[in-house]
N, C-alpha and C positions, 0 to 999 in steps of 0.2 A: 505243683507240689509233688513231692515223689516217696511214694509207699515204704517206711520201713520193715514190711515184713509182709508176705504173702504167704497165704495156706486157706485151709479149708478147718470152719469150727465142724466137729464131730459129736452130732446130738443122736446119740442112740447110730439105728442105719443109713440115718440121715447125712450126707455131707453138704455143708455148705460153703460155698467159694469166696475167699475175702481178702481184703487188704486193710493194713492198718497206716496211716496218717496220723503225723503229729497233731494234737489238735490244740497246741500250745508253743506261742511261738517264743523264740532266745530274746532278749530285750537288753543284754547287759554290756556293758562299757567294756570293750575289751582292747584296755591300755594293755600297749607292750613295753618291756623294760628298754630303756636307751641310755647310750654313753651322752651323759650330759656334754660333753665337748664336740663329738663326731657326729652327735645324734645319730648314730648305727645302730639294731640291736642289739643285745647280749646274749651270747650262747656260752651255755653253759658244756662240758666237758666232762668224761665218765671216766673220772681219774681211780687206780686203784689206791689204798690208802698206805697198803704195805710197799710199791716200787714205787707209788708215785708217778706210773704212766697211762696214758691215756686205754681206755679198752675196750676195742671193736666189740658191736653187738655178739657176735660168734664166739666169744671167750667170755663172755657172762655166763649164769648158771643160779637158779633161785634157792637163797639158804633162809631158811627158820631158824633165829636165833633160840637158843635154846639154855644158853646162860650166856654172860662175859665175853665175848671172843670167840664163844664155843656155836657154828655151825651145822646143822640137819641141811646137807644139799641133796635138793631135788631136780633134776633136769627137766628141761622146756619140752621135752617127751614127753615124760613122766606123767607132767601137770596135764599137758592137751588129752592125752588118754583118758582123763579123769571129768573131761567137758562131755555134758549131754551133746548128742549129733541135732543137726539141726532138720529136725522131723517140722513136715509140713502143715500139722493137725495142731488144733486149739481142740483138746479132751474136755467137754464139760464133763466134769465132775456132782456136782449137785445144786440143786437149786434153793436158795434161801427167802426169806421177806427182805425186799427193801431197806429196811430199817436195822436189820440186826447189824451190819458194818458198824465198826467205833471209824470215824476221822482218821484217826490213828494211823489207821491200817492204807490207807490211799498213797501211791507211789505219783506213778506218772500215767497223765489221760491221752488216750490215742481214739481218733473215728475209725470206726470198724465199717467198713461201707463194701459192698455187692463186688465181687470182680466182674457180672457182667452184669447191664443193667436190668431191670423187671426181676431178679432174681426169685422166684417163687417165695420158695423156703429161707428165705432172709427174712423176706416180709411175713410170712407165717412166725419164724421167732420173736421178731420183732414185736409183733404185736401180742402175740399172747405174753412176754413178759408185762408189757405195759398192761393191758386188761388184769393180768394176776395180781400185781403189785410186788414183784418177786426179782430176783437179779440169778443171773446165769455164774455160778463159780465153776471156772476150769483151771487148765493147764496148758501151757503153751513153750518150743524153744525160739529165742531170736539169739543173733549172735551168739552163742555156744553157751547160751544163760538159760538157765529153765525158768517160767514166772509162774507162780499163782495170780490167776486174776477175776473180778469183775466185769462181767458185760450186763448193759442195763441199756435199754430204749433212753435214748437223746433227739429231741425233735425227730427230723423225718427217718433216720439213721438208728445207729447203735453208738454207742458209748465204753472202749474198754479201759480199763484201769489197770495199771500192775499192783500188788498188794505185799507187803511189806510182811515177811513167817514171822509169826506172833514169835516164833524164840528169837527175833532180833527188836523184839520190843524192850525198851527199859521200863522197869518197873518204878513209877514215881514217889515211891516210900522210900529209894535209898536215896535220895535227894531231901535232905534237912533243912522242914520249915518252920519248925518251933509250934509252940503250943498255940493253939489256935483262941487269939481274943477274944474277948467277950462285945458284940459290936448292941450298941446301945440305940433306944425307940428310935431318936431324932435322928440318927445317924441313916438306920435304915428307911424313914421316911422319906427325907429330903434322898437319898438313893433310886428309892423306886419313881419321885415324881423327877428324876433326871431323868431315868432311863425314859417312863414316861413320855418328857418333852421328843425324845428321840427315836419315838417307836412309832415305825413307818407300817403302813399295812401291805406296800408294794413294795419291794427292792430294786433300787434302778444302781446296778455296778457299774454303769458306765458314765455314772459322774464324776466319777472316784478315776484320776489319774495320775500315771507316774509323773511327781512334781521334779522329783529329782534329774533323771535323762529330760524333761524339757527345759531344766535349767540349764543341763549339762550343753544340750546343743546349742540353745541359745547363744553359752558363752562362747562354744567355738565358731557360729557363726559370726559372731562379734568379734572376737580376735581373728577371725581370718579377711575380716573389710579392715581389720585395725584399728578397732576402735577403741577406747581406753575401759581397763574392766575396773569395776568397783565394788568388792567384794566385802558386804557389810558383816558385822558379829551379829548373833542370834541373840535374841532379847533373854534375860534373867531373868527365869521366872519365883516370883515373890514367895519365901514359907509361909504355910497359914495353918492351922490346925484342919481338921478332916470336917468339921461342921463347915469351918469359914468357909472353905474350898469349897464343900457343896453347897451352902446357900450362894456363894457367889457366881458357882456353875450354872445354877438355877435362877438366878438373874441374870444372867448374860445371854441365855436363850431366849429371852420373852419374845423376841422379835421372832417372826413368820421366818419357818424355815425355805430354803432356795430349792427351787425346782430344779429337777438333773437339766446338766450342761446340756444344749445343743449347739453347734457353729451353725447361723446363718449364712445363707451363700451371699458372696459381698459380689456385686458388678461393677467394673473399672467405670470411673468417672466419665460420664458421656456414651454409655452403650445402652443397648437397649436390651431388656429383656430375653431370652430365648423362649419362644414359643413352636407346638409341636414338634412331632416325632415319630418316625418312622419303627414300625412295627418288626417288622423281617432283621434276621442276621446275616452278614457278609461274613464269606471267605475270601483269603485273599484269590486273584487270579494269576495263570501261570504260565509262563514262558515256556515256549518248545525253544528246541538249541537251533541258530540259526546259519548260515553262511558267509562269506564274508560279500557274494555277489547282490543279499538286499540293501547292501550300502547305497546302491545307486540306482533303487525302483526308485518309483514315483508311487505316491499316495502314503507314506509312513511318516512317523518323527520320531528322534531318534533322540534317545536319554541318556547320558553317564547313566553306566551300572553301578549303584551303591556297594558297599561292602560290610551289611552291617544286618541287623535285624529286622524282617519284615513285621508290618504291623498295621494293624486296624485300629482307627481311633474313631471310636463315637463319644462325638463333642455332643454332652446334653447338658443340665444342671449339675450333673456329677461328669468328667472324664474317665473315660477307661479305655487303656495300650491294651488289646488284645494281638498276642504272638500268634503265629502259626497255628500252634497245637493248640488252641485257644484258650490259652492260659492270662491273668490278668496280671501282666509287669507293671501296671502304673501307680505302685509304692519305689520302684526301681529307680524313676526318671520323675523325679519331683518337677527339675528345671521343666519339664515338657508340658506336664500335664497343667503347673499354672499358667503357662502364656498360651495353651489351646483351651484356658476356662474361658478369657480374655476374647476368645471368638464370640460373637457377636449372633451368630444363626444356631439352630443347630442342626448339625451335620454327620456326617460319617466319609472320613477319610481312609486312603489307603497310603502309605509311606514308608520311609526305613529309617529304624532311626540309626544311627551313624554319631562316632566319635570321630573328629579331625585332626588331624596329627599338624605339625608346624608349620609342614608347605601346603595346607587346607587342603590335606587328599584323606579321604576316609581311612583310616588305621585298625583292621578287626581286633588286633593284639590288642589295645588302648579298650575298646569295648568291653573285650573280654574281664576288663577289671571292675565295670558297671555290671555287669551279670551275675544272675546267681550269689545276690549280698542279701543279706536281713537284717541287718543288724544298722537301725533310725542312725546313729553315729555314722557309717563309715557311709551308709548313702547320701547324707547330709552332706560328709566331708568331701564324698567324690564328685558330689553334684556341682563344687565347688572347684575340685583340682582336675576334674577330667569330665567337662561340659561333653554333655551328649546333644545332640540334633536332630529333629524332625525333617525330616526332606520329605516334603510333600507330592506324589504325582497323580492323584487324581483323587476325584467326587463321587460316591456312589446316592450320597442323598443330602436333602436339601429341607428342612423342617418335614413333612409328610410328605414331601414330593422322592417317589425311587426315580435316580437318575440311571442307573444301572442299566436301560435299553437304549436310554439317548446315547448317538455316536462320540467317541473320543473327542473330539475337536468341539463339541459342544458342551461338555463336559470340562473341557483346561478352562474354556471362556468362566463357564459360573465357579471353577474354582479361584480364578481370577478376582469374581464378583465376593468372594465370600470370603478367604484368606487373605492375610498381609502378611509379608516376614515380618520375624519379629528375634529377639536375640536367638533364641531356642526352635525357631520354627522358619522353615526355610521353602518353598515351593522350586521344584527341580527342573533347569533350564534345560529346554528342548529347542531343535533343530532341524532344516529340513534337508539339509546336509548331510545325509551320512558317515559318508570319505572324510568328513574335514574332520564331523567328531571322533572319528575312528585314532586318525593319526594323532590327533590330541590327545586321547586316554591313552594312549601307547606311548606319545614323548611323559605325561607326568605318571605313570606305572600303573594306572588304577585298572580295577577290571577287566571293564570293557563296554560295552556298547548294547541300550535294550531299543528294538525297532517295532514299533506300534503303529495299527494301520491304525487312518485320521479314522474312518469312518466304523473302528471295532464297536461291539456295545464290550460290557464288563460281564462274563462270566462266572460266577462269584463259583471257588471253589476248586474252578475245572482250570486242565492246561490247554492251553488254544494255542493251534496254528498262528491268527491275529498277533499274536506276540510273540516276539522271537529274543532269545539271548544271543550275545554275541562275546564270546573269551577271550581275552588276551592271554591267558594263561590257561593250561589243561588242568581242571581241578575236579575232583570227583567226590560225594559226600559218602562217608564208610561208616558201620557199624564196628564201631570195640569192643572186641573179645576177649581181649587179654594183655598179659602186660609180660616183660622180662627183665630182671634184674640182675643181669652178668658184670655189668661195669659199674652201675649205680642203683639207686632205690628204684627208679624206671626208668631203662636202659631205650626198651623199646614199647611200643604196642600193636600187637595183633588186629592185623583187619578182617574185616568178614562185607560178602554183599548177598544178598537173598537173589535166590533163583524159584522164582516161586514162593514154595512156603519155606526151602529149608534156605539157612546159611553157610555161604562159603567163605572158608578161609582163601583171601588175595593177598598173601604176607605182612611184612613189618613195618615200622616206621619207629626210626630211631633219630631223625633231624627235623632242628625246626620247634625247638622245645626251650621256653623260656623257664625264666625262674619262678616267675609268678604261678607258670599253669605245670609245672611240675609238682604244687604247694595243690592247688587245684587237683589236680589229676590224682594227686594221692588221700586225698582226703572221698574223691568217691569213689574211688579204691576199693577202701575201707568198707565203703556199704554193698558194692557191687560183687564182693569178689566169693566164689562159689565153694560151698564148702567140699567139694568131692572133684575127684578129676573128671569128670565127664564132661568130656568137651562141648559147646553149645553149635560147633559145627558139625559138616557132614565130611568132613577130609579133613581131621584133625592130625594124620599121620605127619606132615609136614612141618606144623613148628617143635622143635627142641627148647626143651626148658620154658614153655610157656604155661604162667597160670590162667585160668579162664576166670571169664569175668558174667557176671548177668549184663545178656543184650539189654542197652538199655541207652550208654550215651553214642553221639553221633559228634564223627571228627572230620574236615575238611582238608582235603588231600591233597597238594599238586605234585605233578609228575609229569612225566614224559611222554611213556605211550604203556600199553597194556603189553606184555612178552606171551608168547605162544606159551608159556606153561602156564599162565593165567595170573597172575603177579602184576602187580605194579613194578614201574622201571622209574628209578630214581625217585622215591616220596618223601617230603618233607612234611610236615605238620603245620598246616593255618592255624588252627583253633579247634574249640567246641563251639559245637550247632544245639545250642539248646533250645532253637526254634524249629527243628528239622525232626520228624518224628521219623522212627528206626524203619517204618516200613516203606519209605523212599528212599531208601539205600538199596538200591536192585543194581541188577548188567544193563538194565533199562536205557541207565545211562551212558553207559560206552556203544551199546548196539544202536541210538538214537547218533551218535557221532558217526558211527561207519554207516548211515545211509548219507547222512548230509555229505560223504566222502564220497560216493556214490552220486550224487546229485551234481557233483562239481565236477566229476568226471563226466559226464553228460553235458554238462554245459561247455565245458575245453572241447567235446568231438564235434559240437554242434555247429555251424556255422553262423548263426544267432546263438544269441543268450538266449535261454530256456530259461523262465521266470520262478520262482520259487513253485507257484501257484498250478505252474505247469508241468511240473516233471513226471507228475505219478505213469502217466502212460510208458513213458520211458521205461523208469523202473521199475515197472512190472512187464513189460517185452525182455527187458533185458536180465532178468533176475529169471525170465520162463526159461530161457534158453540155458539162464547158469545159477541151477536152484542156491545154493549158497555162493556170496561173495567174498572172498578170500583176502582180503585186505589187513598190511601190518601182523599176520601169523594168527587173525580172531578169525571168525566165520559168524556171519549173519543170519539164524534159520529166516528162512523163506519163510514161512507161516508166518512167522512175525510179522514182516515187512507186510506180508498179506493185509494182514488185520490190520497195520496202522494206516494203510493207504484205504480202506474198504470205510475206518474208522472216519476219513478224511471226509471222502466223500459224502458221509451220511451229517460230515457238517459237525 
């Protein structure tokens, strides 16, 4: 979930650091208009009325009609002058009772939650509103909008509200309801013993569902198998006089009212139960970048590299796809999460889940159109037209047994034991061949190659030596800065990678840009984009014409080699990494490439092969003698390499 707005509420001298979240999600059918022949969209055209030509955004200009024909024009200057700036602080303003709000007045609810955790003075407001019985009114800008709003304690959190200026309230006396009848004994009795029958002492809202979006999907899943629809008329309901109607209402209820809905968990025919479950959480584990000479040790096996989303699945009584950032995708991939309920133990797996393209080779493009959806429709529908896949490669636990110390090779065995493919769920073929699977992912284009010692345990979280990646292509993951719109709406986008704590700008990337993720890309734009020129890097001198963006999404790179003024040479655009958090976008990863460059050069002078396993002596004699290594126009600090070989040794 991502923050729309960050600041600090301002109570008296007090600040406190916050973020706000949606806390209400979009649920609505969002048909698009189509040519019933072409079935294409329709776009619509910003015709003038007086030439009757088309007219670019830059020749618009906003008029207040003011009688007939007769225009007041104000300029898109003009107007933006007149927006509140976008200040950091939520001003409370004064504190009220609970109670005194009308309904009325409630806009849109957001969680107001700690920007870091334990926040003292969160939890000190927090609670004293609730002890008080009182709600916090402030003042706050988002998007260039000023709000009045409510903050009120919501379970462990806060709760804010935007509020609605009473001068945009309608007054309901100019709305004409006629003289108010005279409502008689019997009328109001049989009234009260209705309301009566249905006066609950608890309130359960989640028996109460949208009937309508679950018909809606139904029907498209049923017209998308083919199946013939049958769409009945609604029953006509009978005129009765206002007594009949409520004594008949009051007869219809006599029967015991239905307890709120629960679903029972249902298990596929002939399985057994899942029992126990392992306490502790997994991170995924991670590959250092590898060589091309661990093709041919001895003691590895060797994986097709995925191209797609890493992911933790803990298979219990409920599913849940845990990403990277540990975020919970499994509303995202329905297909997945019901044939890993269908598992039989339960477990905790590690896998990627992957879209296939025609020649059954991972496609990240195809993905990218299962990602970042909410909306029950279109995941339903793409779950449907663009099947995602679980590729399984290893077991971290097994009912209350942590497998996580047992070695790899005893580990594929009980995932063996425990998993079956299934249409959505696939377990990832290993080899003890390196070279053969090398040149295989290289003749069908895919990645490349992961080499796992048989005997590693699972380091949950950490990157290991034990595991090495292997590229077929140079690809690098970059922090987005910024965008530019010379040619088109987004021409280009600014990259950045951290040196440390700050960000560096490493130029642009203008190819490699679909339609879909351009549709994409401009819509978090929209949320990301900074209201002041200050650039979020440290050497902003370099691009021209670029606006900045709040660090925040992560885009996947390929290119050539890195240029001695520190640029990328030749970069195209893969995709968004919404599984990659921004602070793995470092030089980490090019200076981890020029030792392994380093290591292969040691192995060519050698007259054996020098083993992965073995080279640090090497290069730390030969990096004493030449503190930095000069390779392709970068430079390697020494201290680095220091640390990562020191880091080695200590295991």
């Amino acid at each position: 979930m991502k923050a729309v707005w960050s600041g600090s509420i301002s109570w008296g001298l007090v600040n406190i650091p916050i973020k706000l979240y949606s806390a209400v999600e979009s649920r609505r059918a969002d048909f698009r208009l189509l040519c019933k022949e072409h079935k294409a969209p329709i776009r619509y055209k910003r015709v003038c009325e007086a030439g009757g030509e088309e007219v670019g955004w830059g020749d618009i200009v906003n008029g207040l009609e003011l009688e007939k024909g007769n225009y007041f024009i104000l300029t898109r200057d003009e107007v933006d002058k007149l927006k509140p700036e976008g200040k950091e602080n939520l001003e409370i303003l004064e504190f009220v009772d609970k109670t005194e709000l009308e309904p009325i007045y409630y806009d849109k609810s957001y969680f107001a939650v700690p920007k870091d955790k334990s926040e003292k003075a969160y939890f000190l407001f927090k609670e004293l509103l609730d002890e008080m019985g009182i709600t916090a009114i402030g003042k706050f800008v988002m998007r260039n909008k000023e709000y009045i709003c409510a903050l009120q304690p919501f379970e462990e959190g806060m709760l804010l509200c935007t509020l609605h200026y009473h001068q945009y309230i309608r007054d309901i006396g100019e709305i004409g309801m006629g003289e108010r009848p005279e409502i008689g004994v019997d009328e109001k009795e049989l009234g009260k013993l209705l309301i009566e029958k249905h006066l609950k002492k608890e309130f359960h809202l989640e028996k109460f569902r949208d009937t309508f979006m679950e018909r809606l999907k139904d029907l498209i899943r049923r017209k998308m198998e083919g199946k013939e629809i049958e769409i009945g008329e609604l029953p006509k309901r009978e005129e009765k006089s206002l007594v009949d109607a409520l004594k008949a209402s009051v007869e219809g209820i006599e029967k015991p009212a239905p307890t709120p809905v629960t679903t029972p968990i249902v298990y596929p025919e002939g399985s057994v139960k899942k029992v126990g479950r392992i306490s502790r959480e997994y991170l995924p584990m991670l590959c250092e970048k590898g060589i091309e000479g661990v093709l041919d040790e001895k003691g590895y096996i060797f994986e097709p590299k995925m191209d797609g989303t890493r992911c933790i699945a803990e298979v219990y009584e409920e599913v849940r796809l845990i990403n990277r950032r540990g975020r919970d995708i499994s509303k995202r991939y329905p297909e997945i999460v019901k044939e890993l309920g269908r598992v039989t133990h339960n477990c905790v797996l590690d896998g990627e889940i992957v879209c296939f393209n025609e020649e059954g080779v991972p496609d990240f493009n195809l993905l990218q159109k299962r990602e970042q959806i909410d909306s029950d429709l279109l995941i339903e529908g793409r779950a449907k037209g663009i099947p995602a896949t679980y590729v399984v490669f290893d077991i971290l636990a097994r009912g209350e047994e942590d497998l996580a110390e047992k070695p790899l090779g005893e580990r594929k065995k009980i995932l063996d034991e425990t998993v079956q493919d299934a249409g959505h769920i696939m377990k990832i073929a290993y080899k003890a061949d390196g070279r053969k699977l090398w040149d295989e992912m290289r003749k069908k284009g895919m990645e490349g190659v992961i080499a796992k010692r048989v005997d590693s345990v699972y380091y949950s979280g950490r990157r290991k030596w034990d595991w090495l990646k292997l590229k077929n292509l140079k690809t690098i993951d970059v922090v987005l800065v910024g965008y530019t719109t010379e040619k088109r709406e987004i021409s280009a986008l600014g990259m950045a990678l951290y040196q440390d704590a700050d960000l560096v700008y490493i130029g642009s990337v203008g190819t490699g840009f679909t339609e879909n993720l351009i549709k994409m890309l401009k819509r978090e734009i929209r949320e990301l984009k900074l209201k002041t020129d200050k650039a979020p890097v440290v050497n902003p001198e370099k691009p021209k014409g670029m606006k900045w963006l709040e660090p925040h999404l992560v885009g996947e790179i390929q290119y050539l080699e890195m240029t001695g003024g520190g640029e990328l040479r030749a970069p195209s655009f893969k995709g968004l990494r919404w599984d990659k958090p921004i602070e793995e976008c470092s030089f980490d990863q090019l200076w981890k490439g020029r030792i392994e460059e380093c290591i292969e050069i040691f192995n060519h002078e050698e007259a054996q092969p020098v083993s992965v396993y073995e080279h640090e002596r090497l290069c730390e004699d030969y990096l004493i003698e030449q503190p930095t290594l000069l390779k392709g126009g970068s430079a390697i600090p020494y201290a680095w390499v220091k640390a990562k070989l020191e880091a080695y040794r200590m295991g």
